[in-house]
C-alpha positions in Angstrom: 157.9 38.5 111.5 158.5 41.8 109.7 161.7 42.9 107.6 163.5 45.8 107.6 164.2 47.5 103.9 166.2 50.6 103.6 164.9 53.1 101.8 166.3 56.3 99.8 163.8 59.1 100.8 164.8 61.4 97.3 163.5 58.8 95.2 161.5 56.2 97.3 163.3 53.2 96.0 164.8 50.5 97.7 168.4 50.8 99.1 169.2 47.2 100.2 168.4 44.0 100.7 165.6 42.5 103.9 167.9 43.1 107.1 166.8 41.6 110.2 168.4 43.0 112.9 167.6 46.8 113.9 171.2 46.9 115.2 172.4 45.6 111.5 169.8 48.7 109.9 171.0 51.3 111.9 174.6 50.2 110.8 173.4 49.9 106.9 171.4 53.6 107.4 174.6 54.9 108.6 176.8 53.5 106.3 174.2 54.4 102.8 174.3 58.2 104.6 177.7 58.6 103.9 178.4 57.1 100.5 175.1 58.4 99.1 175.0 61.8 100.7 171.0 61.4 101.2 168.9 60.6 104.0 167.7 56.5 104.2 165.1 55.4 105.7 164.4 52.4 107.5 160.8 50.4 106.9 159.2 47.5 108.3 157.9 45.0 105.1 155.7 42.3 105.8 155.2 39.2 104.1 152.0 37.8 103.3 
């Protein structure tokens, strides 16, 4: 089962933590939007 990861689209890094839900993501995205002032994306990771 895929992940979801956060991640800052400026720099390309990783914003949080694995979140599971895409409820929980869209929260988190939200949430990152207005501290950081940048865009977030959300991505699917898979494990191996």
């Amino acid at each position: 089962m895929p992940r979801l990861v956060l991640i800052d689209t400026a720099t390309g890094t990783r914003v949080r933590h694995r979140i599971r839900s895409w409820k929980q993501a869209l929260k988190q995205q939200e949430w990152y939007e207005a501290k950081l002032g940048r865009r977030v994306r959300i991505e699917k990771e898979f494990t191996r």
